[in-house]
N, C-alpha and C positions, 0 to 999 in steps of 0.2 A: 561720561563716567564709565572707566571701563565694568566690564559686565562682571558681578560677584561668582565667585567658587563656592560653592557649599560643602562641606564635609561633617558628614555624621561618625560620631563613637557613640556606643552605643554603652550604658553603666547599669549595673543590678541595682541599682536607687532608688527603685519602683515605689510608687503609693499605692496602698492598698485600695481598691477601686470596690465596688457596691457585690462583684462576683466574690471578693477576697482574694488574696494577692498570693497564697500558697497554688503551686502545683496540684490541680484536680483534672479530675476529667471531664472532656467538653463532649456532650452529643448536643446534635441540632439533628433536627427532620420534619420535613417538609411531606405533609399529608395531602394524596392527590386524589381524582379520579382515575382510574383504571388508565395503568402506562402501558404503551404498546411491548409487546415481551420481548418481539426482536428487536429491539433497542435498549432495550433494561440493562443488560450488562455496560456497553458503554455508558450510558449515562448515568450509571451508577461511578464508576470509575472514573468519569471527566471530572463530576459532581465531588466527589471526595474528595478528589486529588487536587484539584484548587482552592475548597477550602486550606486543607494542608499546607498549600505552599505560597498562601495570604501569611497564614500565621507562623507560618518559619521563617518568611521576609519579615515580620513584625515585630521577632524577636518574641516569640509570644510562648513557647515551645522550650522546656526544661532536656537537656541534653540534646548530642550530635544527631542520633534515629531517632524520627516520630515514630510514633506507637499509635497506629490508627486501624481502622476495619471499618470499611463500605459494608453498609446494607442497604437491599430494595428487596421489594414487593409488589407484587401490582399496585397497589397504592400508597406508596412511600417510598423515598429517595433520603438517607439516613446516614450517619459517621460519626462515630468514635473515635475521641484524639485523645489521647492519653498525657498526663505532665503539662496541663493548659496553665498558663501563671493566671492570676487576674486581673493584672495589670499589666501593661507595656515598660518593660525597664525604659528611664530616662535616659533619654541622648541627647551629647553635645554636639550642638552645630558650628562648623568654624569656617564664619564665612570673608572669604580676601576681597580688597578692595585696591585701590592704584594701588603702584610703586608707592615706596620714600621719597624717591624723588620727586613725584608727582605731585605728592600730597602735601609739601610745604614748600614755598618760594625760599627765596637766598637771607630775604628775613627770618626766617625760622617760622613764619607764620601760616597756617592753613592755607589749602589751596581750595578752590570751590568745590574739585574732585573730593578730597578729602570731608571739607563740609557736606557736601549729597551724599555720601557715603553715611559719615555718621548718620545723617538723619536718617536715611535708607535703616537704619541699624535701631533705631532709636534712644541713641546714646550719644553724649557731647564726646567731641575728639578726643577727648584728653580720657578716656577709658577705652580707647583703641590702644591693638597692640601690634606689639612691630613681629613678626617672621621673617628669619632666613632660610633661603632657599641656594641654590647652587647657581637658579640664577637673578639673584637680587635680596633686597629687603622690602618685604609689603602690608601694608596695612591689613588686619583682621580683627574681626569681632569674633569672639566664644560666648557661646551661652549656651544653660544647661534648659531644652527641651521637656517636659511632664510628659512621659506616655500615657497612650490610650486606654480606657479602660478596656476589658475584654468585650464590653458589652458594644461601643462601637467597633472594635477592630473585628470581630463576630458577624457585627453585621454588614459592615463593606465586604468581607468573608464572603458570607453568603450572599450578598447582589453579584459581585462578579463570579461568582461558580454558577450562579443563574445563568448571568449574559451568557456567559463561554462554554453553557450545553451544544454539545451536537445536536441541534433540533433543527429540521430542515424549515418546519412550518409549525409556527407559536399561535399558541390559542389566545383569544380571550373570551372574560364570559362577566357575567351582570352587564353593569351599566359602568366599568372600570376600566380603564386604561393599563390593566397589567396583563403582564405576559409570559404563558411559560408551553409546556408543551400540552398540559393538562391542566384543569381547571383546579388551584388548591384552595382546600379547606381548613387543612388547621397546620400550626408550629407550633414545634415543641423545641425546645433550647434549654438544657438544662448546663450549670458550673459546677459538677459536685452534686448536693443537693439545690444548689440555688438555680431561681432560673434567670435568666438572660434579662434585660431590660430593653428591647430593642425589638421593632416589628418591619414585617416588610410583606408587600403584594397584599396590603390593608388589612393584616395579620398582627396579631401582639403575640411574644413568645410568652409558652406556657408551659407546664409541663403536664398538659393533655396530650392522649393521642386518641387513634382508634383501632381496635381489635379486628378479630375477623367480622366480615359480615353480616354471616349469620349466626355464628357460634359465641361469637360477644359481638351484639350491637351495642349500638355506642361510645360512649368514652371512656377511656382509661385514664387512671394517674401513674404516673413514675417517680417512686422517688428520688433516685439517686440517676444518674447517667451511666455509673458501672452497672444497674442492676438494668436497665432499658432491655438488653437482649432476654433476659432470664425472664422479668416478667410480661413482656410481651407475651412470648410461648407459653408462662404459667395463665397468667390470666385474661390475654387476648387470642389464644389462640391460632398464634401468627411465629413461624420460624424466618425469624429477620435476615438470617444470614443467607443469603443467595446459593454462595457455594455448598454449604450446607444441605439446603435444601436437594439441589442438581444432586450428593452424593444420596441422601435420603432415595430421590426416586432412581436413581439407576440400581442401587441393590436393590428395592424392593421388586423393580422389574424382572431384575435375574430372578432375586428367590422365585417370584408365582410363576415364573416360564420354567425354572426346574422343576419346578415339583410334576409338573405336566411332562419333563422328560424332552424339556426343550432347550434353544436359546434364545435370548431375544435377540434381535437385527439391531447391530449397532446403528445409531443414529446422532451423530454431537448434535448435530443442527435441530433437531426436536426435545431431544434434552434439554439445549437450550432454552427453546421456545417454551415449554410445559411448564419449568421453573421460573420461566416468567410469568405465567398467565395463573399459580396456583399459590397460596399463603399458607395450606393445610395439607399436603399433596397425603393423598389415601389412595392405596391402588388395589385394583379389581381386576380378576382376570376373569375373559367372555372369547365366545366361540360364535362362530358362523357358516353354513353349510357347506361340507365342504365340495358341491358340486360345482362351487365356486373357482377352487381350486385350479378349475380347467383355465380360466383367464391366465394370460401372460402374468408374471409373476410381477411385472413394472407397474402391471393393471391394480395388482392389488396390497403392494406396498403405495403407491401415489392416494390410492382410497382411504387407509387406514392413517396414514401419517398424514397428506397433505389436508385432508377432507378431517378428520376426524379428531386428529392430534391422537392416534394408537400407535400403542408399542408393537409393531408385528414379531413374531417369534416365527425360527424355523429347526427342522430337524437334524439330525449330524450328519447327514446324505448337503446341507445347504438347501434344503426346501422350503418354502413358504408352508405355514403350520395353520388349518382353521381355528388357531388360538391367538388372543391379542392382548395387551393389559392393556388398561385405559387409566389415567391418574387423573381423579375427581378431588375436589379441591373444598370439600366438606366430607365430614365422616355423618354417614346418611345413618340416620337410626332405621332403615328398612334397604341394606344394600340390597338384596337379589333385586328388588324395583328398582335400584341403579342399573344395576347388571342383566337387566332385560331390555330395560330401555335402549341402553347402547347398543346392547346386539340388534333391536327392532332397526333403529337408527342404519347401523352399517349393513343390515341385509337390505337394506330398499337403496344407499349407494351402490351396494354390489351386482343389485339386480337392475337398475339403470346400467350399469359399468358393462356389463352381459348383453343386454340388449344394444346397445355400439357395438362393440363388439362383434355378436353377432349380425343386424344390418351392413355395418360398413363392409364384411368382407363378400359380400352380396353384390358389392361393386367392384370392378377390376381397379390396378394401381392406374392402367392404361387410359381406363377411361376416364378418371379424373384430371389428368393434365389438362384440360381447356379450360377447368372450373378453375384453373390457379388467376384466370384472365379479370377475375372479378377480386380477389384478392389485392390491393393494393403496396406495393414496396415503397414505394416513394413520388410525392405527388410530381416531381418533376424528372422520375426515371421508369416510372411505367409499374406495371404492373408484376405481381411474382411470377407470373406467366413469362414476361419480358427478362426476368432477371433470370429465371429457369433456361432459357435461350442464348444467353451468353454466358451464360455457367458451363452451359454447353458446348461452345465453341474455345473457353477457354481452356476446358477443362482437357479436350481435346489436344491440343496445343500442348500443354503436358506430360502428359500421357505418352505422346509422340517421343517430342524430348525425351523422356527418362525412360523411355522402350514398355512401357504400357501396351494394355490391351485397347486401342482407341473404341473399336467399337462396343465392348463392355461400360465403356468410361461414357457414351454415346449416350446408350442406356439408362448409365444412373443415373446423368446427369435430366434427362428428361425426367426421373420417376423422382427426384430426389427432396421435390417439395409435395408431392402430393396427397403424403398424409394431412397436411395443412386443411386439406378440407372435409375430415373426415369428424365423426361425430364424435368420435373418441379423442380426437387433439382440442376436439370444441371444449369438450370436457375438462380434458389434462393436457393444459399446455405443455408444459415442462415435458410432455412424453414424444415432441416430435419428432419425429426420425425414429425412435425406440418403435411406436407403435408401425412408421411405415416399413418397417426391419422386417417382424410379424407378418403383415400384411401382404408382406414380397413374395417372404418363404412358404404362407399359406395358400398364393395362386401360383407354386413352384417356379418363381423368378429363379434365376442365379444366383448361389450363396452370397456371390462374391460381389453382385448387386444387390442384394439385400442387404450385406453391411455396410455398404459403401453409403446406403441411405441415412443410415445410423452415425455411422464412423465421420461422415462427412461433417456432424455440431462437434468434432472432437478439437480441438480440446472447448467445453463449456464454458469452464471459468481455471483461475488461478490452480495451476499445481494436477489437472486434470489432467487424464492419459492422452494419451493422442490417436490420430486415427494411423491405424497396424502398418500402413502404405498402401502400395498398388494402386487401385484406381481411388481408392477412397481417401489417400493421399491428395491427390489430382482434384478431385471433387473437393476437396477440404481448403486446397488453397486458392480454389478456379472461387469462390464462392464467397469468400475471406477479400480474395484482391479486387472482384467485381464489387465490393460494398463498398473496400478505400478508394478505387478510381472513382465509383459514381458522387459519393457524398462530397468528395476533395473536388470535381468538377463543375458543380453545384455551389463552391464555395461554402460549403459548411465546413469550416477547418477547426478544431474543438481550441477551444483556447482556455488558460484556467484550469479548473476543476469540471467546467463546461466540455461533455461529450456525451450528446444525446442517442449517438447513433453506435457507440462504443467503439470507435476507433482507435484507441488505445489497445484496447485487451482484441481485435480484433488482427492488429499488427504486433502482437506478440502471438497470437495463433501463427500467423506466417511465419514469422521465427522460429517459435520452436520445432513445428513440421519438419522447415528446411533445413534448421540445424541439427535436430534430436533423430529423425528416421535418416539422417544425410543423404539429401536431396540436393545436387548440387545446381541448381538454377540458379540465373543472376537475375538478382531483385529487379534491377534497373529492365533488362528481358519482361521481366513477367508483368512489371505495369505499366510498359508501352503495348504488350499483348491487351492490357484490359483497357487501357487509354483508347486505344487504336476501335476497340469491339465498340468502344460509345459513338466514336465517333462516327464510324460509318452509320452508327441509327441513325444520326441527322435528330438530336433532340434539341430542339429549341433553350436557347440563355446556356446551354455548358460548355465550360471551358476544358479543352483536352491538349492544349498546346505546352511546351516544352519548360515552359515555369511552373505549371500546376505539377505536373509529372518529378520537376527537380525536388517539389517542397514536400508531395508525397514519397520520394524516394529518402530524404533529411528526415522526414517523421517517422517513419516505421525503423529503420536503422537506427534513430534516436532510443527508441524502443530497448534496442540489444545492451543498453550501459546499465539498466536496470535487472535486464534478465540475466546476462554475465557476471554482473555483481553479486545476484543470489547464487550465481554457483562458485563463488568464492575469488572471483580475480577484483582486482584494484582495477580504478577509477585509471587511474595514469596508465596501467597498462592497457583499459579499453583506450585510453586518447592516443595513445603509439601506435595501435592499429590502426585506429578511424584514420591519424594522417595520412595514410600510405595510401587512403580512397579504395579499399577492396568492395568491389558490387554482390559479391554470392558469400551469402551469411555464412555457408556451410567453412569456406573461405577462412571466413573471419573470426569463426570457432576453432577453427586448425590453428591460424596462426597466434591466436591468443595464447592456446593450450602449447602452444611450440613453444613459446616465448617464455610462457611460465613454467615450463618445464625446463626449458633450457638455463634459463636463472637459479632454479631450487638445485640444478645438480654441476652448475659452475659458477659456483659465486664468486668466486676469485676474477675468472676471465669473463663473468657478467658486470662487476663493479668496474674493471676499468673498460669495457667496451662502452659502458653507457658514460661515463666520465670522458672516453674518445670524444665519441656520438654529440656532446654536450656542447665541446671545444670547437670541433669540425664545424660544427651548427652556427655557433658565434661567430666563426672564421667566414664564413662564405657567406652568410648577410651580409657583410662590409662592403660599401658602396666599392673597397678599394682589391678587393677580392677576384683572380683571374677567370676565367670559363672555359678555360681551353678542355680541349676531349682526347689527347694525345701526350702522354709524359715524355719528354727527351731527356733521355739519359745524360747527353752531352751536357746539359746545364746543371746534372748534379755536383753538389757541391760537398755535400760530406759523403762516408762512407753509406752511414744511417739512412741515407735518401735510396741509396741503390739498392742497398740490401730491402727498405719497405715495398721498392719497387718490382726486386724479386719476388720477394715472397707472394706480394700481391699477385704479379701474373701466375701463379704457380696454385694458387688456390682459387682466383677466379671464377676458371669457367667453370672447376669441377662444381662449387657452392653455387654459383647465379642456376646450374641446370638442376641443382639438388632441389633449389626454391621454387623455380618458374614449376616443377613437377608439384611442387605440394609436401616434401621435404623438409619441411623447413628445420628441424630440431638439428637432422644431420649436413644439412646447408651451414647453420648457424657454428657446429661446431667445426666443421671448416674451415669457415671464416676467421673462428677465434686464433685461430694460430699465428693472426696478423698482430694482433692487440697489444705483444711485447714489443714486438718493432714499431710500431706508432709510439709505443710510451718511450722510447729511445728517441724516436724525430724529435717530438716534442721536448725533449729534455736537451738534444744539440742544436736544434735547427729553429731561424729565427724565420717562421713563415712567411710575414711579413718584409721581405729584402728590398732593398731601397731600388734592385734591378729589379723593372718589372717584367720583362722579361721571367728572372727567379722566379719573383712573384708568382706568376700566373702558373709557374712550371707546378711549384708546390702545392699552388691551391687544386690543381686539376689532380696531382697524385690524391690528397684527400677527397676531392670529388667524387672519384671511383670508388674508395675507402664507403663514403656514406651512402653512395646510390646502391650496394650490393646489399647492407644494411637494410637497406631503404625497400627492400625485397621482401620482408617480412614486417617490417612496423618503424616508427622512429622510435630508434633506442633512445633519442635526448629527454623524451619526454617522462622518461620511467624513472622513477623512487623507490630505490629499495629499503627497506626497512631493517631499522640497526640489531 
């Protein structure tokens, strides 16, 4: 029997269901243990937004825009949907079954298709109806659907905005088989004033909740689901709204840092985080000595923020200030005992922070390089000692190249991990290189090796600066390509979501270096340089041979369609480059930016050269297509063939040397001055001539035509937009 169509219409016919069937307001919220704060925002946002678009698939949802608001807390994950029906409007299902033809023999009598059908349907044949379509007439059944109450569509609702949190790793807790990111304890589900009928994660919805902490233990009631925000903060003591909150403590920060004649150090990424970790945020401003002051100033923003969660503030000179605000997440009935504490608290990290500090530069940069030997890199690539070693030799090789100072490059590259062993990076990772920067300039190393210490983690993550050039350039990319050749060798190739060793964002560091400082190196150059450095170690199981090296040179280039895209070019315009195979990035940001520049300012002679490019393309795939490499005049046959052939040699060589130079904008519009005379061939000339001879003559005039093209990217593959 062939297989049934279903089709839903969906009708405002709804029955009133136990919520009531007018338009109210839906909050649901899921009461947790203490949620991690640098995840609150997202899963605030995952969590709402799936509910939401349960219930606008479901038809659940009064007008075209929802009307919703995410709220979290450290302990509640919460959403307001405005215009909730109570019921699911009714839908018809209209489901087909065979042909007419199918479904009755030359008797007029059912066919067994048609009898399985009806049953399938649960209705006798004879209240089947016929449909016409354009192509045929077919058996179908209609019937009208009861939607859902709000109470189940609510709660399939909320299971799958469960399932589909971003949560790396799901807890559970009792003796229960459920799962979420934190351990919950209560729901609240309210329609209006009514509440939900419907439980989940061995929960019954209520309209309980719980307040803050300390400031209301306990539980709350809600009445209404409009009023949820309002009396949370009247009577629990809890500002539900996330954003909300973030604005609360950023102005309070400003004010208590003005009044002291300060600013505070902007920080999103702490903002963030405090807003997550506070339901009552109260802020206090506290001081600490400032003989502190003297620490590098990375020393004592990493203390205050990272360690502490303080807002540092500094002066209008840009200084770090011995003044901090701190956002405490109850209103203490005895603050200055808040506000001593804390300062007690951050002068014994500061005065640990001082004593690193002071120790480590008790040691030379020099003398720690052998300690890098215990440090481990990679259990099957040796130690950061060993990676220090060919960072060094790479780095070298660079530096060469691009007319560097090798033996400064020498230098850094020996010094360039070994703050690694210092007690102050033991302390504050994240400060590596920063502290051995410090450490360089305070046993009077060279400036210019002392940043290169630094300069060398540049860029850290997405959108970050890059390192200035010079040797720290060299150092930045000797160190970046020694991580792709060794892990790709290793056969750790990230696949997925899977990249433990970040090789992703470690081959957009290469990138943007050689593209953004323009560094014109060829990719393919610089990791048989790092290929090559493995392989002479002789390290046992790694592969350095000429397929690993192709797939790494396919991945990090893959890399460039991402980072070209943010800066504003098309997808087709990266694949018209990538055909043309260019090895040095710097290269393949020329010709992109040539390309897109030359189209925004000749649209006219861009639209037909890529409509040429298109034709030409088609043409010479053809199994029936000539190869020749020399046009003869003598076999031209119209006017239009000789004249393209003019023109051709007439702007040839001057554009191929415009291109082969790096030219490519005034290459290209060179070239253009071909583009009325090909729209002319193609409009007399039948390319395809039954002499093959002709043939071949033709195809090799457009041969020349594509390969000059073909100098800067394949025009066939570009889409311009109407």
């Amino acid at each position: 029997m062939p297989s049934p169509m279903l089709a839903r219409t969906m009708t405002m016919s709804g029955n009133p269901g136990k919520a009531g069937s007018s338009p109210r307001t839906l909050l649901v919220e899921i009461g947790t243990e203490e949620l991690p704060p640098k995840a609150l925002q997202s899963l605030s946002h995952a969590f709402a937004g799936s509910v939401v678009n349960v219930l606008q698939d479901a038809g659940m949802l009064k007008g075209k825009d929802p009307d919703w608001q995410a709220y979290a807390t450290p302990r509640r994950l919460a959403v307001r949907v405005g215009n909730v029906l109570g019921h699911q409007p009714d839908w018809t299902e209209s489901r087909r079954g065979p042909s007419l033809k199918a479904a009755f023999d030359a008797a007029g009598e059912p066919t067994p298709a048609a009898l399985g059908f009806a049953r399938s349907c649960g209705v006798p044949v004879g209240e089947l109806e016929t449909q016409k379509t354009d192509k045929g007439e077919w058996m179908v059944h209609t019937r009208t659907v009861r939607g859902e109450s709000l109470d189940r569509v609510a709660s399939d609702a909320l299971a799958g905005a469960i399932r589909a949190l971003p949560i790396p790793k799901r807890m559970r807790w009792g003796d229960c088989d459920h799962e979420f990111v934190r351990p919950v304890h209560w729901l609240l589900a309210l329609h209006g004033e009514t509440v939900l009928d419907f439980g989940i994660m061995g929960l019954k919805a209520d309209r309980i909740t719980q307040g803050h902490r300390f400031h209301a233990p306990g539980f709350l009631s809600i009445r209404s689901a409009d009023d949820y925000a309002m009396e949370l903060e009247r009577q629990g003591f809890v500002i539900a709204d996330r954003e909300r909150r973030t604005r609360l403590i950023e102005e309070r920060v400003a004010r208590l840092a003005a009044q002291d004649g300060l600013e505070a150090v902007p920080n999103p990424e702490l903002l963030d985080e405090v807003a997550g970790l506070t339901e009552w945020p109260i802020a206090m401003a506290g001081a600490f000595d400032e003989r502190f002051l003297k620490l590098p100033k990375e020393v004592l923003v990493a203390t205050m923020t990272s360690h502490q969660k303080y807002f540092c503030t500094e002066d209008a000179g840009g200084r770090i200030a011995s003044r901090f605000v701190v956002i405490a997440n109850l209103d203490s009935s005895d603050p200055e005992r808040v506000r001593k504490g804390n300062e007690r608290v951050l002068r014994a990290r500061l005065a640990d922070a001082e004593f690193f500090w002071n120790t480590d530069r008790k040691i030379r940069l020099e003398e720690r390089v052998e300690r890098l030997g215990t440090v481990i890199f990679h259990n099957r690539l040796g130690s950061v000692y060993d990676k220090t070693c060919r960072i060094g030799r790479l780095a070298a090789l660079i530096s060469d190249r691009t007319g560097m100072d090798v033996e400064a490059t020498d230098v850094a590259a020996r010094l360039c991990k070994t703050d690694l062993v210092t007690d102050m990076v033991g302390e504050f990772p994240a400060l590596q290189g920063v502290i051995g920067r410090h450490y360089a300039l305070d046993q009077g190393i060279d400036p210019e090796v002392a940043d290169a210490i630094d300069a060398h983690y540049m860029p850290r993550f997405s959108g970050d600066r890059l390192p200035p050039g010079g040797i720290a350039s060299s150092l930045a990319l000797a160190d970046r390509v020694d991580t792709l050749c060794g892990i790709f060798a290793c056969g750790d190739v990230p696949s997925g979501e899977r990249d433990p060793f970040s090789l992703r964002r470690a081959s957009l560091g290469v990138l943007r270096i050689l593209m953004e400082n323009r560094i014109d190196l060829d990719l393919g150059e610089l990791i048989d340089w790092g290929m090559d450095i493995y392989r002479d170690a002789e390290l046992p199981g790694i592969d350095t041979g000429d397929t690993v090296r192709t797939s790494l040179f396919e991945f990090v280039l893959e890399r460039s369609r991402g980072l070209l895209q943010g800066k504003g070019y098309s997808v087709d315009l990266w694949q018209a480059v990538k055909a043309v195979s260019p090895t040095r990035p710097l290269d393949f940001l020329d010709r992109i930016e040539s390309v897109h520049r030359f189209v925004g300012e000749n649209r006219e002679a861009a639209e037909s050269i890529i409509a040429m490019n298109k034709r030409i393309s088609n043409i010479l795939t053809d199994d029936s297509a000539g190869s020749g490499t020399d046009f003869d005049i003598g076999l031209a046959e119209h006017d239009c063939e000789r004249e393209l052939a003019t023109i051709l040699s007439q702007v040839e060589a001057a554009a191929c040397e415009d291109m082969q130079n790096g030219h490519y904008v005034r290459g290209l519009e060179t070239l253009a001055r071909v583009h009325r005379h090909v729209d002319n061939f193609f409009d007399q000339v039948m390319v395809m001539a039954e002499d093959i001879a002709v043939r071949n003559n033709r195809t090799t005039l457009l041969g020349r035509i594509r390969s000059m093209f073909l100098e800067v990217a394949d025009f066939s593959k570009i889409r311009l937009e109407s």
